[in-house]
DRENTORKOL-3810 file (N, C-alpha, C; in nm, 4 decimals):
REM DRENTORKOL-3810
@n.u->8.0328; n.v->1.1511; n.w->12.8838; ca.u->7.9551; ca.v->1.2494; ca.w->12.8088; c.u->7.9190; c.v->1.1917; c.w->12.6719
@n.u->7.7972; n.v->1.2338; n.w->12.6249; ca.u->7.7656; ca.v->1.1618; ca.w->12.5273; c.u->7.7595; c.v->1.3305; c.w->12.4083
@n.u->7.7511; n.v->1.3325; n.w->12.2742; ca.u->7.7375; ca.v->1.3979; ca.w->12.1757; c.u->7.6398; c.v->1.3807; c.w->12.1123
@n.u->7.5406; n.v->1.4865; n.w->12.0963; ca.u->7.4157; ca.v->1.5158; ca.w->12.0588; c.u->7.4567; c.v->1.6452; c.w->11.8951
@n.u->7.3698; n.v->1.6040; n.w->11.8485; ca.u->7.3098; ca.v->1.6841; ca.w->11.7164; c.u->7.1967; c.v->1.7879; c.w->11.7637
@n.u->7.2300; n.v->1.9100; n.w->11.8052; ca.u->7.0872; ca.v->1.9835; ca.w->11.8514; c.u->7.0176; c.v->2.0121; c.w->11.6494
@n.u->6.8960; n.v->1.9810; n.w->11.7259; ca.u->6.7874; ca.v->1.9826; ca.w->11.6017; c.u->6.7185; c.v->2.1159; c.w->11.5909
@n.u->6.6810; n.v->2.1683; n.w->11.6839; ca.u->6.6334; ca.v->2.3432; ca.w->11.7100; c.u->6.7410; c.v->2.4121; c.w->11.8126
@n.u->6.7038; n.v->2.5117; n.w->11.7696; ca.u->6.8195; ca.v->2.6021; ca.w->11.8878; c.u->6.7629; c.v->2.5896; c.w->12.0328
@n.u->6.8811; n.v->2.5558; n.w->12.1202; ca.u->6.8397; ca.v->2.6141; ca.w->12.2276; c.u->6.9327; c.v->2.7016; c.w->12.3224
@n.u->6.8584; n.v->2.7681; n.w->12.4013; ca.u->6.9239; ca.v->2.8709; ca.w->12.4932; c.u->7.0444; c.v->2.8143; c.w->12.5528
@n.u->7.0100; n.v->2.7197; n.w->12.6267; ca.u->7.0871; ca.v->2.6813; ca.w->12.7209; c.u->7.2485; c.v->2.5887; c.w->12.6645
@n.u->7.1988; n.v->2.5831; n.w->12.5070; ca.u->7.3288; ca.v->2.4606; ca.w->12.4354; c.u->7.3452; c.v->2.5111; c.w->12.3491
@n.u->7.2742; n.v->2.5585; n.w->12.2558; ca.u->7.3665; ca.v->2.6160; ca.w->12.1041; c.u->7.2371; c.v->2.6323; c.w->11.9790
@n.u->7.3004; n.v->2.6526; n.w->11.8998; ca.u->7.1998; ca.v->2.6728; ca.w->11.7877; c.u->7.1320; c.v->2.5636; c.w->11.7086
@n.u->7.0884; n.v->2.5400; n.w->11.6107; ca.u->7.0622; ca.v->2.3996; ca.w->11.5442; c.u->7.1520; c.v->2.3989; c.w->11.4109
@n.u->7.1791; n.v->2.2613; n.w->11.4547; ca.u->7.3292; ca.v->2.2116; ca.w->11.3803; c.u->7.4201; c.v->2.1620; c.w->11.4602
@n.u->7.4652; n.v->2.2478; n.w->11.5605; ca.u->7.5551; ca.v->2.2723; ca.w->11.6602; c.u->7.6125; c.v->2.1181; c.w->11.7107
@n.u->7.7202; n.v->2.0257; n.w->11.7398; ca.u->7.7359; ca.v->1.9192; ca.w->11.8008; c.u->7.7790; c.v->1.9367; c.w->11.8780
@n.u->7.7143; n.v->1.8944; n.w->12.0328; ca.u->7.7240; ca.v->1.9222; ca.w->12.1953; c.u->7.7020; c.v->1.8272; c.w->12.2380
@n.u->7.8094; n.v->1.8336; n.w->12.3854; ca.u->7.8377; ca.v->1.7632; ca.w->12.4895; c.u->7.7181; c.v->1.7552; c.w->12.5922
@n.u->7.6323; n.v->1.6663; n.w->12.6198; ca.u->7.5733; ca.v->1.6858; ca.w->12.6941; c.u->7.5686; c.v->1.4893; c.w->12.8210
@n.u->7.4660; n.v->1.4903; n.w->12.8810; ca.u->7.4884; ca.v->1.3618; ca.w->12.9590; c.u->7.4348; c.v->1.2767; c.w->12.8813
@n.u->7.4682; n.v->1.1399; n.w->12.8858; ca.u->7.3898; ca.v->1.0411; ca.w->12.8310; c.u->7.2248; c.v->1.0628; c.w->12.8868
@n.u->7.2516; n.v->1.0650; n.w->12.9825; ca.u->7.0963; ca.v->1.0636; ca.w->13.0372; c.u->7.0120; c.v->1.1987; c.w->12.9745
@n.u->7.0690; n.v->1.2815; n.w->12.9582; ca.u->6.9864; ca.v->1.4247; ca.w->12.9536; c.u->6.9441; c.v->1.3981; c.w->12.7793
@n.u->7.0317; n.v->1.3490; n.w->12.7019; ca.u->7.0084; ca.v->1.2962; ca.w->12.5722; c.u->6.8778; c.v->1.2062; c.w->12.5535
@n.u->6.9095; n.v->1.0830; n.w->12.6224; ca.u->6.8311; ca.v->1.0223; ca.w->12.6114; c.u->6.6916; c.v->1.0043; c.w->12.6819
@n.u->6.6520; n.v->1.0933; n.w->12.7635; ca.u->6.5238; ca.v->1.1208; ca.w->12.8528; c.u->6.4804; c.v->1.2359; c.w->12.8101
@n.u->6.5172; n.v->1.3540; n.w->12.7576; ca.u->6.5140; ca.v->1.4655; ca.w->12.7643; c.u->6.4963; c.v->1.5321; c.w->12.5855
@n.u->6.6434; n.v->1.4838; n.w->12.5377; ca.u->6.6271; ca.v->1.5721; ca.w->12.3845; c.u->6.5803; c.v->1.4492; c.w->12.3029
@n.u->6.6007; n.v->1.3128; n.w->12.2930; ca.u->6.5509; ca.v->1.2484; ca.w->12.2165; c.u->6.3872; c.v->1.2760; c.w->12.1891
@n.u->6.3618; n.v->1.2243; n.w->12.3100; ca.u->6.1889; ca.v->1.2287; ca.w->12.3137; c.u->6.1193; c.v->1.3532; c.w->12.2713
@n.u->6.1803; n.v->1.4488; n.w->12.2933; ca.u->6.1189; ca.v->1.5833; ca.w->12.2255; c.u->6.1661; c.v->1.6146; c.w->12.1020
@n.u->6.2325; n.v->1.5521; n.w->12.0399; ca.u->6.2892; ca.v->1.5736; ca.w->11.9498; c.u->6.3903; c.v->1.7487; c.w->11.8779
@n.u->6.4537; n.v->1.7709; n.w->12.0113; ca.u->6.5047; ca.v->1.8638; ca.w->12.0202; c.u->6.6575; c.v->1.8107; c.w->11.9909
@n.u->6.7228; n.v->1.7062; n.w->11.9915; ca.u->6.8614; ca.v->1.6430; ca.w->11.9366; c.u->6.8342; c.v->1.5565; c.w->11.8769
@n.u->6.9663; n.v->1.4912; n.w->11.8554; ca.u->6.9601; ca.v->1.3446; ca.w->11.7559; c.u->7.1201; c.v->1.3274; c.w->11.8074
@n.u->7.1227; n.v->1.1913; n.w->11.8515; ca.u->7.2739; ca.v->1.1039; ca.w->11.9223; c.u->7.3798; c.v->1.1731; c.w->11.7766
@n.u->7.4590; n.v->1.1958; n.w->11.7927; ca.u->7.6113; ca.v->1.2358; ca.w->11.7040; c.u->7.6554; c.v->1.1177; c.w->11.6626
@n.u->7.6155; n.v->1.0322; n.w->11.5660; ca.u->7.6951; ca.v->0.9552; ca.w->11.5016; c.u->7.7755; c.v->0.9853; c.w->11.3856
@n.u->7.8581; n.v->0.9169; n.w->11.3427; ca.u->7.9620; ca.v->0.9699; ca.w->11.2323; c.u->7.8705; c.v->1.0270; c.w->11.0814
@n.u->7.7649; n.v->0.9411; n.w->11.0350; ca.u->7.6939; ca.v->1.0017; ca.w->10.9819; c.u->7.6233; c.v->1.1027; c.w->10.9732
@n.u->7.5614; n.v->1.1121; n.w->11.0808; ca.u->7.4226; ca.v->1.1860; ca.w->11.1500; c.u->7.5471; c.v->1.3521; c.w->11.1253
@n.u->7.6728; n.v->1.3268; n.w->11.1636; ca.u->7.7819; ca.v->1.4696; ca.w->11.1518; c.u->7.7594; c.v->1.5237; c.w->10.9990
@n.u->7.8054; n.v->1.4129; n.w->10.9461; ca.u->7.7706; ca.v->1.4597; ca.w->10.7866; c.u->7.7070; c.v->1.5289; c.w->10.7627
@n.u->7.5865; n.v->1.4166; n.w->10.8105; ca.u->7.4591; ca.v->1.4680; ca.w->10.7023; c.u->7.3926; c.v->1.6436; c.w->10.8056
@n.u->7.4342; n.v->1.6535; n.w->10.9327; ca.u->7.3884; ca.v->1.8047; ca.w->10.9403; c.u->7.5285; c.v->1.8763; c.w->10.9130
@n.u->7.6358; n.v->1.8533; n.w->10.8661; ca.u->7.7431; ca.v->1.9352; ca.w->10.8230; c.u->7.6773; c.v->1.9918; c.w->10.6411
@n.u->7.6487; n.v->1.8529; n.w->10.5966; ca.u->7.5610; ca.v->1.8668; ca.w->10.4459; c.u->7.4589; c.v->2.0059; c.w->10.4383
@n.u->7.3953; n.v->1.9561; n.w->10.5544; ca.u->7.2171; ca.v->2.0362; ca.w->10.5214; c.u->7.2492; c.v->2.2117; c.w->10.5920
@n.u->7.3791; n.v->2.2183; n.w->10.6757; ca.u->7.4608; ca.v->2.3491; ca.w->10.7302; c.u->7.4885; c.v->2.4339; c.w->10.5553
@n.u->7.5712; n.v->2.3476; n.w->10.4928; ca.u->7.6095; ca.v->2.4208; ca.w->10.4114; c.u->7.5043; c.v->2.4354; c.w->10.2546
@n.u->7.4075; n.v->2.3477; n.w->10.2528; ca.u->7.3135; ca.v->2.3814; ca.w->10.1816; c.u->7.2449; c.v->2.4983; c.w->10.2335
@n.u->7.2245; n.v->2.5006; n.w->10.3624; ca.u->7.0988; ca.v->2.6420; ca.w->10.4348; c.u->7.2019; c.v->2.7884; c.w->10.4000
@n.u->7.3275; n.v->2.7369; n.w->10.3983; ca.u->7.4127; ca.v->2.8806; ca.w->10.4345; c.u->7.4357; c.v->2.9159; c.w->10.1913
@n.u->7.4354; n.v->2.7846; n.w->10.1339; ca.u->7.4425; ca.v->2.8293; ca.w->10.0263; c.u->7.3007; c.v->2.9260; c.w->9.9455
@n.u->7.1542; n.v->2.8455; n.w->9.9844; ca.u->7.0715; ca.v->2.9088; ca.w->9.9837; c.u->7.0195; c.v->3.0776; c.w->10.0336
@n.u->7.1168; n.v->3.0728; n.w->10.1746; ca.u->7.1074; ca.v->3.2164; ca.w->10.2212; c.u->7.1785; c.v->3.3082; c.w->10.1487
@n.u->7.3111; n.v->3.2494; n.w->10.0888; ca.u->7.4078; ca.v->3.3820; ca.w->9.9953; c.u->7.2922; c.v->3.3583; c.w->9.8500
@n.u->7.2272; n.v->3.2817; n.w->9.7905; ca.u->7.1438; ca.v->3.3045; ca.w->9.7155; c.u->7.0552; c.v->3.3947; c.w->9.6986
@n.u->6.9858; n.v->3.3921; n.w->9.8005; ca.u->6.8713; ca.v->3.4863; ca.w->9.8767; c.u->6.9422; c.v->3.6265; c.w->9.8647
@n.u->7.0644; n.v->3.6833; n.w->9.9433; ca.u->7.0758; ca.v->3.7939; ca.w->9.9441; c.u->7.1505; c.v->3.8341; c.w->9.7851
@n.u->7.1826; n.v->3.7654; n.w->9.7250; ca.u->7.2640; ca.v->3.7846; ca.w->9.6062; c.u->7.1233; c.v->3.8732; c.w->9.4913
@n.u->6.9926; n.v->3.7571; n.w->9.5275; ca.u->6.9283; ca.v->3.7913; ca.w->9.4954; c.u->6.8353; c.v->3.9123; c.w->9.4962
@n.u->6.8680; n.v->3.9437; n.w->9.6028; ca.u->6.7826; ca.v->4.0576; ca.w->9.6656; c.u->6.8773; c.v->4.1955; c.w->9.6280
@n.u->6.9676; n.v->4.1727; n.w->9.6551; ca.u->7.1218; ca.v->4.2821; ca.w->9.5998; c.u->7.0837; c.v->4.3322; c.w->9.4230
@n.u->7.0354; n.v->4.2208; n.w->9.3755; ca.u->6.9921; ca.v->4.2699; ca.w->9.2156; c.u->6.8548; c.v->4.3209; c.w->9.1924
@n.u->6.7858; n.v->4.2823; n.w->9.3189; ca.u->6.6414; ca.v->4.3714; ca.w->9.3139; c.u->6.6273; c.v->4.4857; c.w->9.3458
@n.u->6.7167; n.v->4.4832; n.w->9.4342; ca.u->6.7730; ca.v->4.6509; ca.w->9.5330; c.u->6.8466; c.v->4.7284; c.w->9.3833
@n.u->6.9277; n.v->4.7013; n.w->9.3022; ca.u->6.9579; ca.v->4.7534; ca.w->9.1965; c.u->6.9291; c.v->4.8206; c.w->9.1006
@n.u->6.8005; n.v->4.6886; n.w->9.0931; ca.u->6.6599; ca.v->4.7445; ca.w->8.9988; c.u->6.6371; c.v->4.8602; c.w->9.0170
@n.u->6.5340; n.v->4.7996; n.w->9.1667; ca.u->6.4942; ca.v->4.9427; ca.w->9.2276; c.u->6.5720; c.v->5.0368; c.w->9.2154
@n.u->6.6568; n.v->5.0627; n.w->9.2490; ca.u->6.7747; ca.v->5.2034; ca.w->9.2745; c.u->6.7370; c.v->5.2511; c.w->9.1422
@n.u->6.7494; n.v->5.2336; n.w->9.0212; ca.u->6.6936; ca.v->5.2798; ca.w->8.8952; c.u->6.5773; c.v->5.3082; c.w->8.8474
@n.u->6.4598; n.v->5.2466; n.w->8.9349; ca.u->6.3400; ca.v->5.2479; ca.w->8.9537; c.u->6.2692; c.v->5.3920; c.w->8.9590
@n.u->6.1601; n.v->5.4241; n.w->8.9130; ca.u->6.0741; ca.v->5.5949; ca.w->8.9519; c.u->5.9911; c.v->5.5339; c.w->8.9380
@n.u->5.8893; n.v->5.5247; n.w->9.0829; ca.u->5.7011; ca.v->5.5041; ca.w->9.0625; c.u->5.6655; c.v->5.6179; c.w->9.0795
@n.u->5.5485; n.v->5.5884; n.w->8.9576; ca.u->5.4900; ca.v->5.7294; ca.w->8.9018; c.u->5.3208; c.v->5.6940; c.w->8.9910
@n.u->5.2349; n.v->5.7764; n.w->9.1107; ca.u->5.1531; ca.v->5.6991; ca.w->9.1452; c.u->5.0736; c.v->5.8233; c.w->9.0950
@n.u->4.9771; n.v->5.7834; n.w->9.0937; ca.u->4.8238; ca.v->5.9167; ca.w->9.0329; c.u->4.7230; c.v->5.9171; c.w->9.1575
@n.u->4.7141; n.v->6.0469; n.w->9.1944; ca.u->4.6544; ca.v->6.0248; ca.w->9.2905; c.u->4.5220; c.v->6.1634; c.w->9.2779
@n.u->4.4044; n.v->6.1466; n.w->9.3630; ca.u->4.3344; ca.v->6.3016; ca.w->9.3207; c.u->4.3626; c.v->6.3722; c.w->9.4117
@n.u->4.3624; n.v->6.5203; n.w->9.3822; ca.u->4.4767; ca.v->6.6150; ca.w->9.4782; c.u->4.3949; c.v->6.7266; c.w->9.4347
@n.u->4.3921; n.v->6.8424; n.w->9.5641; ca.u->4.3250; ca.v->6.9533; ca.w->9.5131; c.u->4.4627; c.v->7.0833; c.w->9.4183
@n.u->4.3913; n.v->7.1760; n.w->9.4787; ca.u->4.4743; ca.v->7.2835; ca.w->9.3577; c.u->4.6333; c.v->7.3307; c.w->9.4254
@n.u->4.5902; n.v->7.3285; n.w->9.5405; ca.u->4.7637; ca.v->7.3071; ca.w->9.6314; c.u->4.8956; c.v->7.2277; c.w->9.6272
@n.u->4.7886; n.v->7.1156; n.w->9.6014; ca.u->4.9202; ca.v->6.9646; ca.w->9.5961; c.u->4.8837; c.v->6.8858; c.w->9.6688
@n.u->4.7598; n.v->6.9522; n.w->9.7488; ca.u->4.7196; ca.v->6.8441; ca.w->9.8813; c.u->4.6837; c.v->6.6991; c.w->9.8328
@n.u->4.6535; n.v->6.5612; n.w->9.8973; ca.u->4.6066; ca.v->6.5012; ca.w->9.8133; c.u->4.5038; c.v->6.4500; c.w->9.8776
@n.u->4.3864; n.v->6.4676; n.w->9.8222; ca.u->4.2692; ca.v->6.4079; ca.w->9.9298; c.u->4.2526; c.v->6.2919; c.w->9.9622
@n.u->4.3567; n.v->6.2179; n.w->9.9559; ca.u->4.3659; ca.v->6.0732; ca.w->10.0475; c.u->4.5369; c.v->6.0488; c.w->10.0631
@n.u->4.5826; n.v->5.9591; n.w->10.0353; ca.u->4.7179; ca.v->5.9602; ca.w->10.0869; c.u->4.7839; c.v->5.8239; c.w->10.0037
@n.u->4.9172; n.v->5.8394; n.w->9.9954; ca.u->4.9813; ca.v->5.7246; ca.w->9.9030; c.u->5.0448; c.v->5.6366; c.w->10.0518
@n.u->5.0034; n.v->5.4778; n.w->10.0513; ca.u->5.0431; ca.v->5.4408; ca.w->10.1313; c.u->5.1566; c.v->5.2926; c.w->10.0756
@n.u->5.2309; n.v->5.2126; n.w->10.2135; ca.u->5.2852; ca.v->5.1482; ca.w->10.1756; c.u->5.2205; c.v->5.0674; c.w->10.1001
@n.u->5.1342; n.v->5.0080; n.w->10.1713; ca.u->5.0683; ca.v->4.9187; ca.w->9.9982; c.u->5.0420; c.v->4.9711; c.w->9.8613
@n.u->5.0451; n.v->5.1023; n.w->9.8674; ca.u->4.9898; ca.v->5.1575; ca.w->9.7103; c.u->5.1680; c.v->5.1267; c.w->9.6341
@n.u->5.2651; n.v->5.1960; n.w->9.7401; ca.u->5.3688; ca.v->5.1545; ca.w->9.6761; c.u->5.4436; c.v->5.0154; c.w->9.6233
@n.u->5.3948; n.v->4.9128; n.w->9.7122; ca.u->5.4361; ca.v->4.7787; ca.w->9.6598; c.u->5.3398; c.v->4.7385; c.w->9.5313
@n.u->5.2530; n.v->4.8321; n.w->9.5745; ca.u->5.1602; ca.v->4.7462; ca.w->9.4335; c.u->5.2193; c.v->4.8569; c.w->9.3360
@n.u->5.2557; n.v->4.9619; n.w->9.2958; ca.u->5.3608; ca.v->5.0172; ca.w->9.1921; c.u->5.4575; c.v->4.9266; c.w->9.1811
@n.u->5.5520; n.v->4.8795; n.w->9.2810; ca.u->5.6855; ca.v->4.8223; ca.w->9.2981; c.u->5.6162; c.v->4.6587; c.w->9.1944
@n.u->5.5353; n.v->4.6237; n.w->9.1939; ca.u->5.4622; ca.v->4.5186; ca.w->9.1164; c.u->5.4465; c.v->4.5102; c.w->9.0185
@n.u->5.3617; n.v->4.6254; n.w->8.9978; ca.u->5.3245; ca.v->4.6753; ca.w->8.8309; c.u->5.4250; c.v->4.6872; c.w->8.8106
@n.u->5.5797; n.v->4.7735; n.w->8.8321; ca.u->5.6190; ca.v->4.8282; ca.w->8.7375; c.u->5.7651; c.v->4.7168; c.w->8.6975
@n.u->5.8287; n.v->4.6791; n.w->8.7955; ca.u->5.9237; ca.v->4.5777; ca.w->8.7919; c.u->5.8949; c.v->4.4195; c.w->8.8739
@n.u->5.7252; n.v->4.4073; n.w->8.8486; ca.u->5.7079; ca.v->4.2275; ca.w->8.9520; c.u->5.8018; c.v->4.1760; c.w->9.0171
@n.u->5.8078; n.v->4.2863; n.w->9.1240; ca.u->5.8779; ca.v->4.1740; ca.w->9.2619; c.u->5.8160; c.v->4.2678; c.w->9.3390
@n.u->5.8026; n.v->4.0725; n.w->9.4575; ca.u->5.6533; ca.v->4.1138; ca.w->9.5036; c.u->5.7232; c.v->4.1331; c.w->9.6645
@n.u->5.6813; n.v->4.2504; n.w->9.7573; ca.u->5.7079; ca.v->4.2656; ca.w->9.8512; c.u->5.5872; c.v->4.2846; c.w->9.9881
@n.u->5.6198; n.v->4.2955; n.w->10.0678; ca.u->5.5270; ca.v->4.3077; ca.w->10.2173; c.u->5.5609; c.v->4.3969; c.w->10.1901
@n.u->5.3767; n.v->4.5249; n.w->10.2147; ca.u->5.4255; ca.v->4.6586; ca.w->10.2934; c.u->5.4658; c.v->4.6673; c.w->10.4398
@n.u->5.5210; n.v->4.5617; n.w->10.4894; ca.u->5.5666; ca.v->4.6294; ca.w->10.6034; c.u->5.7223; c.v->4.6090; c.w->10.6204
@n.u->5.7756; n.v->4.5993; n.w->10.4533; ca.u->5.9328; ca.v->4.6241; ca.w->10.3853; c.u->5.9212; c.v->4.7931; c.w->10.3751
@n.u->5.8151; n.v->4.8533; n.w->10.3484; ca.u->5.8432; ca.v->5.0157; ca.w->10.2978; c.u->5.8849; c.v->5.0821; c.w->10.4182
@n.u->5.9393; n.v->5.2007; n.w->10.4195; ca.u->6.0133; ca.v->5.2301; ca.w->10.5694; c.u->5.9052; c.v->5.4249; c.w->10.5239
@n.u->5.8004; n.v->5.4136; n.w->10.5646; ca.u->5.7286; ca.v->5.5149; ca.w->10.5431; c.u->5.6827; c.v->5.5597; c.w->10.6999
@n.u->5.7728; n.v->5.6908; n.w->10.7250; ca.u->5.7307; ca.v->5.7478; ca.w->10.8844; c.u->5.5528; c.v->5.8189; c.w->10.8872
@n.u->5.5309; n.v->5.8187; n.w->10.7686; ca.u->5.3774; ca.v->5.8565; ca.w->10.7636; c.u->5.3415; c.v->5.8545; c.w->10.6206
@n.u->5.2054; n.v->5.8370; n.w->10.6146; ca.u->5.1811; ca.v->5.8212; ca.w->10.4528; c.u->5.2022; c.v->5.9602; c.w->10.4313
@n.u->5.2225; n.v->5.9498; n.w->10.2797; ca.u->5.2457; ca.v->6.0646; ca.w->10.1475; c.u->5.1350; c.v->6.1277; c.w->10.1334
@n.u->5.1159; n.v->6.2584; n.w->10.1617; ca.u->5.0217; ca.v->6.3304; ca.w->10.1757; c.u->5.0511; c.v->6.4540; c.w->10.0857
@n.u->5.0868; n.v->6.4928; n.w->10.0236; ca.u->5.1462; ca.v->6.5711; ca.w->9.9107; c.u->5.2085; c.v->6.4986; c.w->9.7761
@n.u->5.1692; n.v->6.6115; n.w->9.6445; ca.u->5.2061; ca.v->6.5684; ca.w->9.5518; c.u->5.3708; c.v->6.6219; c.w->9.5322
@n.u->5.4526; n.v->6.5235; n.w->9.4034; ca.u->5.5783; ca.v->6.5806; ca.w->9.4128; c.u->5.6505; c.v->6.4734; c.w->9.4371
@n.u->5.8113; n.v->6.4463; n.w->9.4601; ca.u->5.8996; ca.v->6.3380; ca.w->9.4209; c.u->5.9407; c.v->6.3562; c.w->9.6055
@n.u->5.9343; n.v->6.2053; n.w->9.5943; ca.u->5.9714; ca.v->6.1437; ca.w->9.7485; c.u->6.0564; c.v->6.0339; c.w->9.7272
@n.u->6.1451; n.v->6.0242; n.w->9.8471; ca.u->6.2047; ca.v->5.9187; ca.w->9.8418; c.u->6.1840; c.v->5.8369; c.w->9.9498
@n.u->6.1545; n.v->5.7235; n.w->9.9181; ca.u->6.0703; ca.v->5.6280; ca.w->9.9884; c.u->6.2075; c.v->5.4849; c.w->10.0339
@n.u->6.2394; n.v->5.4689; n.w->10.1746; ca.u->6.3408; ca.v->5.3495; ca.w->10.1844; c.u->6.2311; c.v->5.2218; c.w->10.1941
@n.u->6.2899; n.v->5.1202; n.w->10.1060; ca.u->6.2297; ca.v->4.9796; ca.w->10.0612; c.u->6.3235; c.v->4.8694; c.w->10.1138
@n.u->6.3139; n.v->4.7753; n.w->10.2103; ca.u->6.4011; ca.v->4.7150; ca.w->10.2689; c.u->6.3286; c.v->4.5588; c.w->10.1850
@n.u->6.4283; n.v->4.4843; n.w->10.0751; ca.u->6.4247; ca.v->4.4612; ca.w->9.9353; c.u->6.4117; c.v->4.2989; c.w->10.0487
@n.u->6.5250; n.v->4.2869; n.w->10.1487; ca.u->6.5704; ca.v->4.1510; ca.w->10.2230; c.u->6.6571; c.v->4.1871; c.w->10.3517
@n.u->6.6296; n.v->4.1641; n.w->10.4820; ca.u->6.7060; ca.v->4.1602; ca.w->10.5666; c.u->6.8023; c.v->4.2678; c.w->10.5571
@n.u->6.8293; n.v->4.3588; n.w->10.5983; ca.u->7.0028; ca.v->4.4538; ca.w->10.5876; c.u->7.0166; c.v->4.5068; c.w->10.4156
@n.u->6.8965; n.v->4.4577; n.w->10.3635; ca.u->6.9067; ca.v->4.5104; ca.w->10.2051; c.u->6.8361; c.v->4.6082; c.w->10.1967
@n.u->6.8327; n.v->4.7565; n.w->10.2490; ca.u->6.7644; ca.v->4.8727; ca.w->10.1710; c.u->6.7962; c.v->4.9313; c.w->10.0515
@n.u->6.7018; n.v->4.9533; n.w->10.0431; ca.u->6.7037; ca.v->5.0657; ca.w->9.8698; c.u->6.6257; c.v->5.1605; c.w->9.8646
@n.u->6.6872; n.v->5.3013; n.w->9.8502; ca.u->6.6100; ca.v->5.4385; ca.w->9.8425; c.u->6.5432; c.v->5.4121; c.w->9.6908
@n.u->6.3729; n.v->5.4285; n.w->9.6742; ca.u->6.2996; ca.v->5.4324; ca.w->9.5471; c.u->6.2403; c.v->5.5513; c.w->9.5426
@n.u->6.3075; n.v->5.6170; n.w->9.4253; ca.u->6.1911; ca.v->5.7685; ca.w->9.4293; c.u->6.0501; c.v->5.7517; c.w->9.3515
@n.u->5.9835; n.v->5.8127; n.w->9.4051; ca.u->5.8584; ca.v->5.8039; ca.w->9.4152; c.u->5.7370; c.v->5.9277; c.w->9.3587
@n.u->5.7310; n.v->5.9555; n.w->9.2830; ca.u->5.6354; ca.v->6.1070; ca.w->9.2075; c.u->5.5292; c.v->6.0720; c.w->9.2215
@n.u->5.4368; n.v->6.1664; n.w->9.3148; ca.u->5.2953; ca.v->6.1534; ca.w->9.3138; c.u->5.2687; c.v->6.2401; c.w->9.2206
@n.u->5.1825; n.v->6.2563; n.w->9.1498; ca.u->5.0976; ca.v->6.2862; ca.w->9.0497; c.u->4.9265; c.v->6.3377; c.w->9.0817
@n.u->4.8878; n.v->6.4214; n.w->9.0591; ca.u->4.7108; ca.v->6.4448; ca.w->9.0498; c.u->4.6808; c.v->6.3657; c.w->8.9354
@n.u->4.5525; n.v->6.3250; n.w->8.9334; ca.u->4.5210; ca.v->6.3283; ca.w->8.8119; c.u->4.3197; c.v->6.3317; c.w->8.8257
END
């Protein structure tokens, strides 16, 4: 049996990173040429043990980061202006993009509306609470005041 470095995940062997047992032959006909492994040499271990724990330090970065945006937010009130008749109705509607572009203006961090967790646009004036998914498993309830104006 020979030891391979898988380079992308695969189904059938493991994730990428992963060091697996596979045949000499299946290595060398198969994952070399596609460049789906790389032979397991003592180095080659290193250096994806190295670039493992750089991807995994970058990822607690990422959410560390996102944990203090979610924070923000949590303290956050977008104030949006919208034209509304004498009811509260509003003759158009506050949508996820109107809210990221508040979430912009008011504290610049910049998100996809398709982070806002809105079961239908805002169709009334008055304070809503709107869930904002900041990163992966990171939500944050942002209240939200529509306004006439």
């Amino acid at each position: 049996m020979a030891q391979a470095i898988l380079l992308q995940e695969l189904e059938t062997l493991g994730s990428r990173g992963d060091v697996v047992d596979v045949s000499p032959g299946y290595l060398r006909n198969y994952l070399v040429p596609r460049k789906l492994a790389q032979p397991a040499t003592a180095a080659a271990i290193e250096d994806a043990r190295r670039r493992a724990e750089a991807a995994d330090r970058e990822a607690r970065a990422l959410v560390e980061r996102a944990q203090e945006n979610a924070a923000l937010l949590a303290k956050t009130v977008l104030t949006i202006g919208q034209s509304a008749g004498d009811d509260g109705r509003l003759f158009g509607s506050v949508t996820a993009q109107d809210i990221v572009d508040a979430i912009s203006q008011a504290r610049g961090i910049k998100l996809d509306k398709r982070r806002i967790h809105l079961d239908q646009p805002i169709k009334t004036t008055g304070a809503h609470m709107v869930a904002v998914e900041v990163h992966d498993g990171v939500v944050v309830e942002v209240k939200t005041i529509v306004t006439s104006h």
